[in-house]
PDB file of N, CA, C and O in Angstrom:
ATOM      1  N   UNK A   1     118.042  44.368 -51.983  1.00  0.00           N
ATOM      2  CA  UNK A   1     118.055  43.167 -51.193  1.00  0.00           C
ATOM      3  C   UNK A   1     119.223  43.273 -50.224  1.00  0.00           C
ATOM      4  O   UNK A   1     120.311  43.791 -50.476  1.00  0.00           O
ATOM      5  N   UNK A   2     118.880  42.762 -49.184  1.00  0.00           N
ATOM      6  CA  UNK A   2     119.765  43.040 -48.028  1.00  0.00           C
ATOM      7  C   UNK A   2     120.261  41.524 -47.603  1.00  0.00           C
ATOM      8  O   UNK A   2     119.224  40.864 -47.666  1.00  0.00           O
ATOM      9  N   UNK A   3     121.166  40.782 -47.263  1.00  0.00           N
ATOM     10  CA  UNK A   3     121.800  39.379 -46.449  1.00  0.00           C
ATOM     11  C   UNK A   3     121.872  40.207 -44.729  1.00  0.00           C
ATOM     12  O   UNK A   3     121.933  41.349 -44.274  1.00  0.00           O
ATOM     13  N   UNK A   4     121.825  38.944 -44.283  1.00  0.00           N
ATOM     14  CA  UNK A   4     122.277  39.742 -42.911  1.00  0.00           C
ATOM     15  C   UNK A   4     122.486  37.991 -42.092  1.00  0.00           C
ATOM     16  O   UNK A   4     121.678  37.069 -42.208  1.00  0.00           O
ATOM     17  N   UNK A   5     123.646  37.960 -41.388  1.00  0.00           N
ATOM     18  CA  UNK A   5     123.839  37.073 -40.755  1.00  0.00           C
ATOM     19  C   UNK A   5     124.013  37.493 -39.310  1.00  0.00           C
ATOM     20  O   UNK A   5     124.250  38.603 -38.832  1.00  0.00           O
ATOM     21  N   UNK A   6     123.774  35.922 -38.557  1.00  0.00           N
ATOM     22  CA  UNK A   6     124.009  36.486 -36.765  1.00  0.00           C
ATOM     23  C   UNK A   6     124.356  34.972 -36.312  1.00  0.00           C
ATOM     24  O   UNK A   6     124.040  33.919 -36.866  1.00  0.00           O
ATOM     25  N   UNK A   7     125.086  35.185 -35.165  1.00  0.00           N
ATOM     26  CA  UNK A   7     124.909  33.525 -34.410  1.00  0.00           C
ATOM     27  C   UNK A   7     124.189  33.606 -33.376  1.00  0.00           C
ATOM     28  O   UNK A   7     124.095  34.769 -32.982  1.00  0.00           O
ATOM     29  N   UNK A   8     123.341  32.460 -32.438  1.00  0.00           N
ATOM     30  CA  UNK A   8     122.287  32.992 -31.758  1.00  0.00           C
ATOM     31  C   UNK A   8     123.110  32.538 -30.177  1.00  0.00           C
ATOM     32  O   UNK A   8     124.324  32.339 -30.123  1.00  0.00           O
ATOM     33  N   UNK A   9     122.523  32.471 -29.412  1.00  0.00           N
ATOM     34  CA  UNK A   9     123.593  32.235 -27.955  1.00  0.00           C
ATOM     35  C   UNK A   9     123.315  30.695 -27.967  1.00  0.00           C
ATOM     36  O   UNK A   9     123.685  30.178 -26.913  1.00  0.00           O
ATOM     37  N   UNK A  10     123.060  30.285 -28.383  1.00  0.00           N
ATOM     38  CA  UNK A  10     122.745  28.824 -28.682  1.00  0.00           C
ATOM     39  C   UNK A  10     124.338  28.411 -29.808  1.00  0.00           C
ATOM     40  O   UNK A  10     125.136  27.527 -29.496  1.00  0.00           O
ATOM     41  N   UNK A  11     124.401  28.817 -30.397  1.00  0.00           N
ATOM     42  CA  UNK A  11     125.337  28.813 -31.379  1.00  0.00           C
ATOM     43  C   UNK A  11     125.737  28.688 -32.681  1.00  0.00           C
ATOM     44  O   UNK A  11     126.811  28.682 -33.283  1.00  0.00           O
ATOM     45  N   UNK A  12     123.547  28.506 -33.184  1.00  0.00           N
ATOM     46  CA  UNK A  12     122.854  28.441 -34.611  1.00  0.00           C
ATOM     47  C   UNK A  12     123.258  29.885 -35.249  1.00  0.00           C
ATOM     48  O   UNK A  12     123.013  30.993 -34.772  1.00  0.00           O
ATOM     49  N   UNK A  13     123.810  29.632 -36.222  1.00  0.00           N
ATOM     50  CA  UNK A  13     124.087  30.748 -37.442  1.00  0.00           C
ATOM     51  C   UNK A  13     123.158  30.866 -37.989  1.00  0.00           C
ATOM     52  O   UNK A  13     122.829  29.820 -38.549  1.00  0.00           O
ATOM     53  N   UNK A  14     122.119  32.133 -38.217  1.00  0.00           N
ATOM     54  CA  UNK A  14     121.107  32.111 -39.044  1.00  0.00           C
ATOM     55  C   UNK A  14     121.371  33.167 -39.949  1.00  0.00           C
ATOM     56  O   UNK A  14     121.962  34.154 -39.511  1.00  0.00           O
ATOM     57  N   UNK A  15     120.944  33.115 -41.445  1.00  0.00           N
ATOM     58  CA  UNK A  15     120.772  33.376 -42.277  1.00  0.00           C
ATOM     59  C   UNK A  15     119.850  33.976 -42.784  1.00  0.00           C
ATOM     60  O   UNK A  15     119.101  33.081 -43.176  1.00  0.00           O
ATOM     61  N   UNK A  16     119.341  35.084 -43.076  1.00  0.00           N
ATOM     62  CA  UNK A  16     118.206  36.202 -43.169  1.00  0.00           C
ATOM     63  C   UNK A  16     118.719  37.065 -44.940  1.00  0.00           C
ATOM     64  O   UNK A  16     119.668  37.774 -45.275  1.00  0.00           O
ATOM     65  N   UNK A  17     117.899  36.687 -45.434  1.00  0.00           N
ATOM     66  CA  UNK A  17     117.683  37.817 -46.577  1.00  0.00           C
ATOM     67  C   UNK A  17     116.758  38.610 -46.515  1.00  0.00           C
ATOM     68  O   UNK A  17     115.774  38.104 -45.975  1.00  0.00           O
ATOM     69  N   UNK A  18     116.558  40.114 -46.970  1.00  0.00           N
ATOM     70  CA  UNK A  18     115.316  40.611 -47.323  1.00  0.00           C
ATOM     71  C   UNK A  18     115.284  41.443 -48.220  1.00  0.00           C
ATOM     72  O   UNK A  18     116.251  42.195 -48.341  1.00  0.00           O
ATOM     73  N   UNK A  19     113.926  41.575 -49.301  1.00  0.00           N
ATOM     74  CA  UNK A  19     114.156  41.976 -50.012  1.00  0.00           C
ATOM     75  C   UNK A  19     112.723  43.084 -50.465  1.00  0.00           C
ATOM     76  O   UNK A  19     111.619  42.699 -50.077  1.00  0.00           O
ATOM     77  N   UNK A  20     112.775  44.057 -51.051  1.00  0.00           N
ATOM     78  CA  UNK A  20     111.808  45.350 -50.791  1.00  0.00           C
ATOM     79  C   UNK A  20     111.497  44.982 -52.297  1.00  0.00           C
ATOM     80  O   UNK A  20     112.320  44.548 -53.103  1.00  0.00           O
ATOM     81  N   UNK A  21     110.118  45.241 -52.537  1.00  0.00           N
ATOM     82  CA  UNK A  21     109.230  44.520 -54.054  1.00  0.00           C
ATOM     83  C   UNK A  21     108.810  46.020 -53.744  1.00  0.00           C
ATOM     84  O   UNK A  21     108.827  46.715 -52.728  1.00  0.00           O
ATOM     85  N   UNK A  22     108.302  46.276 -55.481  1.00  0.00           N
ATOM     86  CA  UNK A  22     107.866  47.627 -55.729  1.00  0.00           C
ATOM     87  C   UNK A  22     106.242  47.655 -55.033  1.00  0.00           C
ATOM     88  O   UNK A  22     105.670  46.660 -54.590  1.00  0.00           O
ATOM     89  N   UNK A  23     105.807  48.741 -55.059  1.00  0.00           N
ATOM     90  CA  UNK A  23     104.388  49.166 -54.745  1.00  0.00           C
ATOM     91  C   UNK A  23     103.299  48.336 -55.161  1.00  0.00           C
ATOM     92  O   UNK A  23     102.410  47.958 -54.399  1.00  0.00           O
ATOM     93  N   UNK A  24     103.369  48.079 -56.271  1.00  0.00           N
ATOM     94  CA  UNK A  24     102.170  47.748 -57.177  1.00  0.00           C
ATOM     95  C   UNK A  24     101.722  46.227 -56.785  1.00  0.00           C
ATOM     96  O   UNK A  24     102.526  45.306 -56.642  1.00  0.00           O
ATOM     97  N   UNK A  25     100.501  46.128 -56.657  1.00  0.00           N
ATOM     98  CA  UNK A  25      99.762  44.678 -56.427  1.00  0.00           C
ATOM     99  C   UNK A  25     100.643  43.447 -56.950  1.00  0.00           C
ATOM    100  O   UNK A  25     100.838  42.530 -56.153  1.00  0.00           O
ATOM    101  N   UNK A  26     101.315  43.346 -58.536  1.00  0.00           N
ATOM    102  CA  UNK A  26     101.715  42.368 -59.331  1.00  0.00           C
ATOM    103  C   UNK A  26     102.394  41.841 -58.266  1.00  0.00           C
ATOM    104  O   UNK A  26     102.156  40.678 -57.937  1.00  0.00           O
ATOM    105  N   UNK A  27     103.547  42.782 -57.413  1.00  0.00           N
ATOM    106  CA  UNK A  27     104.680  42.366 -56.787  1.00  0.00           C
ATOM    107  C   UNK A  27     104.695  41.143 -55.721  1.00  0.00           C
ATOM    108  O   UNK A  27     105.531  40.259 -55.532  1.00  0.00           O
ATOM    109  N   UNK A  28     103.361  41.450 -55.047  1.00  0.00           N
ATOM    110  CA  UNK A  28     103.345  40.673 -54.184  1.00  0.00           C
ATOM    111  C   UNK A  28     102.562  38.912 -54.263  1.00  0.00           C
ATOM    112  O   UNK A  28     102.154  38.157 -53.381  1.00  0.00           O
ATOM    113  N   UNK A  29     102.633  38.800 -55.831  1.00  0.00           N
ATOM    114  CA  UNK A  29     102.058  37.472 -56.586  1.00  0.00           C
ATOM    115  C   UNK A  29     103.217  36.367 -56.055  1.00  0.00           C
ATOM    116  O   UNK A  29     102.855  35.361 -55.446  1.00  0.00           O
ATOM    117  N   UNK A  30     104.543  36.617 -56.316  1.00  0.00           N
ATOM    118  CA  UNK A  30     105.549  35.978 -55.619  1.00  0.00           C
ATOM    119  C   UNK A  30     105.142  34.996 -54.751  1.00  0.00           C
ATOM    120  O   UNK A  30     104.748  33.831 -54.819  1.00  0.00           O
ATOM    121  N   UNK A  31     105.413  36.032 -53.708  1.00  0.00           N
ATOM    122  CA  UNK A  31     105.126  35.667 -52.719  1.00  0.00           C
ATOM    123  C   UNK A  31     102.963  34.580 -51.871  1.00  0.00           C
ATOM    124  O   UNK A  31     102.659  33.819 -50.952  1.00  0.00           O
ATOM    125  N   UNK A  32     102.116  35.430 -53.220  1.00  0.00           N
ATOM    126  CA  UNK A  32     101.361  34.049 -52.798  1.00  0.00           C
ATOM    127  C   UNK A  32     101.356  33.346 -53.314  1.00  0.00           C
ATOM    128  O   UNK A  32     100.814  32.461 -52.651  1.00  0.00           O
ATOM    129  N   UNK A  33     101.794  32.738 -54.840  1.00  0.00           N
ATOM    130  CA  UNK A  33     102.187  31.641 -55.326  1.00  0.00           C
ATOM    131  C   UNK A  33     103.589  30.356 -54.439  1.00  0.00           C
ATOM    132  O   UNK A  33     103.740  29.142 -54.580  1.00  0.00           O
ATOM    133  N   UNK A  34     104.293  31.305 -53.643  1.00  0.00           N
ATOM    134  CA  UNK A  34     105.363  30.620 -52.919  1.00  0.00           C
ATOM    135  C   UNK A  34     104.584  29.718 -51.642  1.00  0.00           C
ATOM    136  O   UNK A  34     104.787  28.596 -51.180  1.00  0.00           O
ATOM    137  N   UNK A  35     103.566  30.840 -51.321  1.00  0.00           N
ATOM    138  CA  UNK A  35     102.796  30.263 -49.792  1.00  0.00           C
ATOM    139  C   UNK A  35     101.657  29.571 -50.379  1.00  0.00           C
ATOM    140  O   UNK A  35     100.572  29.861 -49.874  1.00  0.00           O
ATOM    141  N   UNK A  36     101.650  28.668 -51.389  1.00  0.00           N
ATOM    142  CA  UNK A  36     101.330  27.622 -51.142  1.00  0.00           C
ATOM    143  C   UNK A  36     100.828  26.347 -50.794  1.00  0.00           C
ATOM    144  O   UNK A  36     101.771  25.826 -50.200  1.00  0.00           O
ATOM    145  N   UNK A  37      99.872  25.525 -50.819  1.00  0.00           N
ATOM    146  CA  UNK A  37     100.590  23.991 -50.274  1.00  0.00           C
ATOM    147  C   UNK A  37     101.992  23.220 -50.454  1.00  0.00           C
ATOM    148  O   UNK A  37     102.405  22.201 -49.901  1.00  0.00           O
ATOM    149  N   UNK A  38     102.375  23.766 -51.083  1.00  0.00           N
ATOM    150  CA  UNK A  38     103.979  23.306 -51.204  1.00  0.00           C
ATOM    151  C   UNK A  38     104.913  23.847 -50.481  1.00  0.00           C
ATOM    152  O   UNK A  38     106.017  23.311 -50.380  1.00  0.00           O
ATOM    153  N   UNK A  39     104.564  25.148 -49.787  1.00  0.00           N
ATOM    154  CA  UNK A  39     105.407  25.600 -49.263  1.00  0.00           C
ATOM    155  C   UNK A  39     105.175  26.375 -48.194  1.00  0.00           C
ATOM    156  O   UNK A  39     104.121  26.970 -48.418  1.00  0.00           O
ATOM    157  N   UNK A  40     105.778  26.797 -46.742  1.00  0.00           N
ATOM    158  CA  UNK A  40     104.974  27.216 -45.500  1.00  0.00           C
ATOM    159  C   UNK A  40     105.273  28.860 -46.255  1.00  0.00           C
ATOM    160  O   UNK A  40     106.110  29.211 -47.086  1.00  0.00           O
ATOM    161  N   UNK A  41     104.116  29.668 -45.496  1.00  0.00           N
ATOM    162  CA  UNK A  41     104.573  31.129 -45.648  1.00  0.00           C
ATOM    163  C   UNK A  41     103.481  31.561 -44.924  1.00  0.00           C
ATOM    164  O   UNK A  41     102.740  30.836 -44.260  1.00  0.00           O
ATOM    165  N   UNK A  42     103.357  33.317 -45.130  1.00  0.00           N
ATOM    166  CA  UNK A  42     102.501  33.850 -44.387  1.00  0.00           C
ATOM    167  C   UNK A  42     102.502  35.168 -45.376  1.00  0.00           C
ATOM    168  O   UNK A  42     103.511  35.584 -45.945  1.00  0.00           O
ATOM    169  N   UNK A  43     100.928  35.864 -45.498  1.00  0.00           N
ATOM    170  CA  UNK A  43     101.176  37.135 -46.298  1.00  0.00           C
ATOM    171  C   UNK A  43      99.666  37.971 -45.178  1.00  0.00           C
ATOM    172  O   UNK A  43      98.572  37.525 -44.832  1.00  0.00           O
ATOM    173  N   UNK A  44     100.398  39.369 -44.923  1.00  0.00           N
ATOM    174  CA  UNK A  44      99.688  39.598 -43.936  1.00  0.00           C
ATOM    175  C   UNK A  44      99.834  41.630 -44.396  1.00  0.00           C
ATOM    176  O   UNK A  44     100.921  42.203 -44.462  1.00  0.00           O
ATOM    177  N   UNK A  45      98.525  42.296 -44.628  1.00  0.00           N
ATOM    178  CA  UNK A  45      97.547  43.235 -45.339  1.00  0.00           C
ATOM    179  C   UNK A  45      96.973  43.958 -43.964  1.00  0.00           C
ATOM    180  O   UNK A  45      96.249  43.541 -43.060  1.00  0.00           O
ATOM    181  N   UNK A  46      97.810  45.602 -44.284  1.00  0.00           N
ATOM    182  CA  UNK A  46      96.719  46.260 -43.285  1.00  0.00           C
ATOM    183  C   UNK A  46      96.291  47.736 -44.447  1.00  0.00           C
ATOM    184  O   UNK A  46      97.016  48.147 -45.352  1.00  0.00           O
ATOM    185  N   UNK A  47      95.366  48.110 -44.179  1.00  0.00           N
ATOM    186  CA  UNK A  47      95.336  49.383 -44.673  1.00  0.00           C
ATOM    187  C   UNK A  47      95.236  50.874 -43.563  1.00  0.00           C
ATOM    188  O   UNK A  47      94.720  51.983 -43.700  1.00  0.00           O
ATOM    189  N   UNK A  48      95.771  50.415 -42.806  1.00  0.00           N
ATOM    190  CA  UNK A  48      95.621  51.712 -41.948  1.00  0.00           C
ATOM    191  C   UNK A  48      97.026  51.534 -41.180  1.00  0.00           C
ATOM    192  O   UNK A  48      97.703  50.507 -41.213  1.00  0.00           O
ATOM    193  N   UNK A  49      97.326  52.646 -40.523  1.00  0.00           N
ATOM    194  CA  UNK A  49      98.091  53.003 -39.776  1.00  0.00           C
ATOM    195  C   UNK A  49      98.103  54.036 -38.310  1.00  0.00           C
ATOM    196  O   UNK A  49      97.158  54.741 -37.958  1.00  0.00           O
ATOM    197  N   UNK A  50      99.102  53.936 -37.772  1.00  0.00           N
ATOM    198  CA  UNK A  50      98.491  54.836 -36.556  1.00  0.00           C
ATOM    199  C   UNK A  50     100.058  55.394 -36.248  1.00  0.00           C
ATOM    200  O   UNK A  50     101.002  54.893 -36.858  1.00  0.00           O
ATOM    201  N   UNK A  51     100.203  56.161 -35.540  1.00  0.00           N
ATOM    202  CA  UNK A  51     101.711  56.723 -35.103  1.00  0.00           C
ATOM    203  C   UNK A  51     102.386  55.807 -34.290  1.00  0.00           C
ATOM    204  O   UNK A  51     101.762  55.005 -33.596  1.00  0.00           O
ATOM    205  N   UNK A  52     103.851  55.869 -34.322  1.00  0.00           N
ATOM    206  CA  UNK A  52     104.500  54.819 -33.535  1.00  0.00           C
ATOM    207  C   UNK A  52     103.974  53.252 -33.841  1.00  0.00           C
ATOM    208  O   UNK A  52     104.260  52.651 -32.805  1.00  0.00           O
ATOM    209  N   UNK A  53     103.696  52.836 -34.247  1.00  0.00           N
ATOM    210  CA  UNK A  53     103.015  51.255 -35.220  1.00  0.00           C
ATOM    211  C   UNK A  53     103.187  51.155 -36.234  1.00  0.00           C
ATOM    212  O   UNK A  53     103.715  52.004 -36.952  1.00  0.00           O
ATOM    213  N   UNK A  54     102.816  50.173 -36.534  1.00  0.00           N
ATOM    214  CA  UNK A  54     103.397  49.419 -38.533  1.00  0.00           C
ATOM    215  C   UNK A  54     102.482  50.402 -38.933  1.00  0.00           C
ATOM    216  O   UNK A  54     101.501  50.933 -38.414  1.00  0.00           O
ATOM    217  N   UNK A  55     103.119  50.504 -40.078  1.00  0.00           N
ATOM    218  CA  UNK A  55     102.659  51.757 -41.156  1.00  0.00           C
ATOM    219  C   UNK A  55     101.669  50.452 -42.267  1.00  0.00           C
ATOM    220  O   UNK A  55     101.790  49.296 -42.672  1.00  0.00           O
ATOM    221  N   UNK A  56     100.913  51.366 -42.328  1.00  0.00           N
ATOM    222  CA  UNK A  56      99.647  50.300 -43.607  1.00  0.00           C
ATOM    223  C   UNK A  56     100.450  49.939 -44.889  1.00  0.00           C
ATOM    224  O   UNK A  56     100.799  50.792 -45.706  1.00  0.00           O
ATOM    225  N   UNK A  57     100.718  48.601 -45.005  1.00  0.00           N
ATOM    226  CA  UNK A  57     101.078  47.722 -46.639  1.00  0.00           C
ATOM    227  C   UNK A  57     100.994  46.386 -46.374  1.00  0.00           C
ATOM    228  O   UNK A  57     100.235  46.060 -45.461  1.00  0.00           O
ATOM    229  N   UNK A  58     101.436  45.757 -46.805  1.00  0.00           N
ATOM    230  CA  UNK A  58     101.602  44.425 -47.179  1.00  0.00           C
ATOM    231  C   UNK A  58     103.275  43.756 -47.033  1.00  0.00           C
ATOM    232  O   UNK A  58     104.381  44.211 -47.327  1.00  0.00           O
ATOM    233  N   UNK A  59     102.812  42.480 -46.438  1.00  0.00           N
ATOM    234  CA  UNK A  59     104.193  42.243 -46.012  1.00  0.00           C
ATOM    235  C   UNK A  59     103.802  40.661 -46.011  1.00  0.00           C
ATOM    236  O   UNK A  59     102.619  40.451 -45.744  1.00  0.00           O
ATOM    237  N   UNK A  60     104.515  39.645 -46.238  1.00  0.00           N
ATOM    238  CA  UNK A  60     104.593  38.146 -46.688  1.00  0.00           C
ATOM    239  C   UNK A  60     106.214  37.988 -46.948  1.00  0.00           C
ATOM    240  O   UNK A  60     107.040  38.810 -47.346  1.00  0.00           O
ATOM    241  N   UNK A  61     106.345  36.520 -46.543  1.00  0.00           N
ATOM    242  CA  UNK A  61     107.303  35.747 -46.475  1.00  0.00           C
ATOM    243  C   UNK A  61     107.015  33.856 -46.973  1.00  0.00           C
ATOM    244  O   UNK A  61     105.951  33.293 -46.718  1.00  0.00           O
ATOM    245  N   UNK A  62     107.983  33.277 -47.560  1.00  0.00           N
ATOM    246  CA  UNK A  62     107.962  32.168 -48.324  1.00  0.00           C
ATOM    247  C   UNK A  62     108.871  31.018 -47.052  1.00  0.00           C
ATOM    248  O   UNK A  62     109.924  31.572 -46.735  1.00  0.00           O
ATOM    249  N   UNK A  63     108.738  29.970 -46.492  1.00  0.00           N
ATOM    250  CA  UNK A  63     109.679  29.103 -46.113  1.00  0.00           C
ATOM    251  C   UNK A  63     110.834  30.345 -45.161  1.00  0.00           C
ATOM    252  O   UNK A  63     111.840  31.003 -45.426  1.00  0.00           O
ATOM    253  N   UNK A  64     110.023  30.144 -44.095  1.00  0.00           N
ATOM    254  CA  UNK A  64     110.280  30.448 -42.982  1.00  0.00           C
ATOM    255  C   UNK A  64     111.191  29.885 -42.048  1.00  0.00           C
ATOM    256  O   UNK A  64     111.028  28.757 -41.585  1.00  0.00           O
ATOM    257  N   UNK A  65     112.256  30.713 -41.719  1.00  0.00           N
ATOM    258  CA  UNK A  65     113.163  29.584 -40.731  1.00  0.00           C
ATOM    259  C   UNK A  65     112.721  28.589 -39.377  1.00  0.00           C
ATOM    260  O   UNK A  65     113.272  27.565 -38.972  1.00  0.00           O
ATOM    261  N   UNK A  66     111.528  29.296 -38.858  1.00  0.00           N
ATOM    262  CA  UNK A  66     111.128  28.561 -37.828  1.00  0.00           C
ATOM    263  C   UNK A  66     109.291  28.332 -37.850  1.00  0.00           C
ATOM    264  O   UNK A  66     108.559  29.223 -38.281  1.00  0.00           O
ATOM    265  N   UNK A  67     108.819  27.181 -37.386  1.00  0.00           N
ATOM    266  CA  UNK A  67     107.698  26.874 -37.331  1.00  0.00           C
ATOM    267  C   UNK A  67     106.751  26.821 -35.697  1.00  0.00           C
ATOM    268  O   UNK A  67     106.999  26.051 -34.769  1.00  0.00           O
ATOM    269  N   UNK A  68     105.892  27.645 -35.725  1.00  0.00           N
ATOM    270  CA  UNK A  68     105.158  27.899 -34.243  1.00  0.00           C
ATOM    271  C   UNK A  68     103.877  27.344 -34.535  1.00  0.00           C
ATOM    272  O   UNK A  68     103.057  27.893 -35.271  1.00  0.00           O
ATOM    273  N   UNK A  69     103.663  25.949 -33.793  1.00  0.00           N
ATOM    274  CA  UNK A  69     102.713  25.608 -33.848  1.00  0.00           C
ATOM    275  C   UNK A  69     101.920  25.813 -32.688  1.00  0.00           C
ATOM    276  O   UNK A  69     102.392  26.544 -31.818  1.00  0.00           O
ATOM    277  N   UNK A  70     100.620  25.221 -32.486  1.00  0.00           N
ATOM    278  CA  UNK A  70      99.959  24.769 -30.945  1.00  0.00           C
ATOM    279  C   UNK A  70      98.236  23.786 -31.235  1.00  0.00           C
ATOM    280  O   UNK A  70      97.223  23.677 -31.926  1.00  0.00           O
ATOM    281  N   UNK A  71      99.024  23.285 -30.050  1.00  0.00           N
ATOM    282  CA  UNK A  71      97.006  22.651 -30.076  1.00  0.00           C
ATOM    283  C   UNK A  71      96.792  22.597 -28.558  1.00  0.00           C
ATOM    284  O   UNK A  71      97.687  22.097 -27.876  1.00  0.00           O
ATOM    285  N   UNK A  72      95.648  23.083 -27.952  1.00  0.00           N
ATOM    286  CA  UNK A  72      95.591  23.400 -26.873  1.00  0.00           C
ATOM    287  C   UNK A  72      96.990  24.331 -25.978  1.00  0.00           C
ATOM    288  O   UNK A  72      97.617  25.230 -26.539  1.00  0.00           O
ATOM    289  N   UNK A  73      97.201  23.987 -24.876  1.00  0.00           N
ATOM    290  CA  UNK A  73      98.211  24.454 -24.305  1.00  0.00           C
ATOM    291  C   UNK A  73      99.958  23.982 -24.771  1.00  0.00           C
ATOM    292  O   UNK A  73     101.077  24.353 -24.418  1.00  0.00           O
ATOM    293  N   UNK A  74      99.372  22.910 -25.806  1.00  0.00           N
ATOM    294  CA  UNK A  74     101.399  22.577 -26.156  1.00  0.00           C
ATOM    295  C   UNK A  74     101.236  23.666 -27.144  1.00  0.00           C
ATOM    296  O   UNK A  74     100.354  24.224 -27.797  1.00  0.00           O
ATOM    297  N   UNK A  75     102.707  23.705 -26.905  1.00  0.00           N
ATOM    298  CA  UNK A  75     103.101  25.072 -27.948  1.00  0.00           C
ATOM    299  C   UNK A  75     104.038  24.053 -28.660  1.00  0.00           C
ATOM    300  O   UNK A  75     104.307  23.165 -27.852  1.00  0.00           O
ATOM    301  N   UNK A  76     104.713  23.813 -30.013  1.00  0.00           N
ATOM    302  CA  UNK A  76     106.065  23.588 -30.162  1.00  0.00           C
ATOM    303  C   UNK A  76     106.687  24.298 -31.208  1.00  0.00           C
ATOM    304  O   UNK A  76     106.031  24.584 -32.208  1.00  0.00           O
ATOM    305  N   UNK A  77     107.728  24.578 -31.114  1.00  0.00           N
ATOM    306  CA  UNK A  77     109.116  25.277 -32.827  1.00  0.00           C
ATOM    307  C   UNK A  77     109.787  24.491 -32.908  1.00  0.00           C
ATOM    308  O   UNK A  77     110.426  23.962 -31.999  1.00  0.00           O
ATOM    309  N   UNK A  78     109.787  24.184 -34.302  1.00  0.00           N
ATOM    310  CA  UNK A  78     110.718  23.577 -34.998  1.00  0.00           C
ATOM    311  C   UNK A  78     111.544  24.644 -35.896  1.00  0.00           C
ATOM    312  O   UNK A  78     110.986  25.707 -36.165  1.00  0.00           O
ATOM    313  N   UNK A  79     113.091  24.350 -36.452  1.00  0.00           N
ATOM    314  CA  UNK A  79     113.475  24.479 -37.076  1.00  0.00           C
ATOM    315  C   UNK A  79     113.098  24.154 -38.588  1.00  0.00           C
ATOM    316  O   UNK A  79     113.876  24.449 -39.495  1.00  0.00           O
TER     317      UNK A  79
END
């Protein structure tokens, strides 16, 4: 598991952990039990790969620092 902090030119300190789960299917239960209705997330599955591009696995996140919504042309983020 890695911390990693930054301040942004705005002057928000953000706060970033990450953390590397083993290979195996179980690992990534975490993470869809976290995403939820209780909680925002995203879990996102490729099986292929190509050179220079994301390499094929699985990758998900729980309560996300920022929220990108839209309906029609409004876009908005929230914190």
């Amino acid at each position: 598991m890695r911390t990693e902090q930054y301040v942004t030119r705005g002057g928000i300190t953000v706060h970033r952990t990450v953390e590397d789960l083993p290979g195996d299917e179980a690992a990534i239960e975490p993470v869809i039990d976290g995403a939820s209705t209780r909680h925002r997330g995203v879990l996102l599955a490729s099986a292929t790969s190509t050179p220079a591009h994301t390499p094929a696995g699985t990758w998900g996140f729980v309560d996300p620092p920022l929220e990108l919504t839209s309906r029609g042309a409004a876009v908005r983020v929230s914190a």
